[in-house]
N, C-alpha and C positions, 0 to 999 in steps of 0.2 A: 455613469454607465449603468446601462441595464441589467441589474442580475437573472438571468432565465433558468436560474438552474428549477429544476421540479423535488428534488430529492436534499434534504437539508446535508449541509458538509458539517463535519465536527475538527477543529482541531487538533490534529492531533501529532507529535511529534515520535514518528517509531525508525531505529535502524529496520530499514529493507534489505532482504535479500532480495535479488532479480536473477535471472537468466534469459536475457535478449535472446530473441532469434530473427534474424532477416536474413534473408535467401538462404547463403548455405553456410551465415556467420552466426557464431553460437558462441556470445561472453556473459560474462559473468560480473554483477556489479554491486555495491553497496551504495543505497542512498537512503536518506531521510523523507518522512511524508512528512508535510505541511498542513494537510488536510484528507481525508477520510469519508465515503457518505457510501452507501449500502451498493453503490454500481461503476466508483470509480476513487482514486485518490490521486493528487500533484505531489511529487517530488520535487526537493532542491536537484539541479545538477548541473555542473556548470559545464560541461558537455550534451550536444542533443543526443539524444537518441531518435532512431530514422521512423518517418511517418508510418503506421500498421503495421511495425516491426512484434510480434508476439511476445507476450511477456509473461514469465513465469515467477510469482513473487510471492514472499511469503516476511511472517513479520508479527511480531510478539506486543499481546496488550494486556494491560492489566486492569483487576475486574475491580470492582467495590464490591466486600464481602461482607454486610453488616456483623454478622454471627463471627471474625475474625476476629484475633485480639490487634492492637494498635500496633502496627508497623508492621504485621505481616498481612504479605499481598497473595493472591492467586493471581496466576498471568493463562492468558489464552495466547494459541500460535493461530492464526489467518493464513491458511494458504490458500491463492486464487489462481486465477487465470487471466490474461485479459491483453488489449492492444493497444500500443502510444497512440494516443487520435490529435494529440498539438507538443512540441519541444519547443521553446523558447529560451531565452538567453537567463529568464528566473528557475525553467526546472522542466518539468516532464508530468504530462497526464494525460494517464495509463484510465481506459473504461474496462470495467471487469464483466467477463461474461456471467450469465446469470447462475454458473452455481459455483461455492467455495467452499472450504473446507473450515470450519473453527476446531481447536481441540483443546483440553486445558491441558496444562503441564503441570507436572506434579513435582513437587520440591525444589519451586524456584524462590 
């Protein structure tokens, strides 16, 4: 199969927070990414989530800090924005609008 993606995907494995929205139904979910790339990521879920349903997500990563001593990490929080554009029976992936938030966390 052809891959067309234009934007490279990184794997990556993070608990997600979400907040669905479709029509006037507003839940709340935790899932895992799979994969990561600067305009979208797939989740595992073994429930869909409904096609252009809005999605508010957010989700903790950690940085490589050369100047840190071994085994302490700094972690950033990712919150975005963005819409389910395919749910399949492996997960959910969500395109991210073009702007998001990074922010590091401080004593994690």
């Amino acid at each position: 199969m052809d891959d067309r993606r234009k934007l490279e995907r990184f794997g990556l494995s993070a608990l997600a927070r979400l907040l669905v929205e479709s029509g006037d139904t507003k839940r709340r979910c935790s899932l895992t990414t799979r994969d990561v790339s600067s305009d979208g990521a797939f989740l595992y879920s073994s429930s869909p989530l409904p096609h252009g349903a809005k999605v508010r997500m957010e989700f903790d990563i950690s940085l490589d800090a050369p100047d840190k001593m071994a085994g302490e990490k700094e972690k950033a929080r990712v919150k975005v924005r963005g819409r389910v554009i395919r749910s399949d029976s492996n997960g959910v992936a969500i395109r991210f609008e073009s702007r998001y938030k990074i922010t590091a966390l401080e004593g994690v």
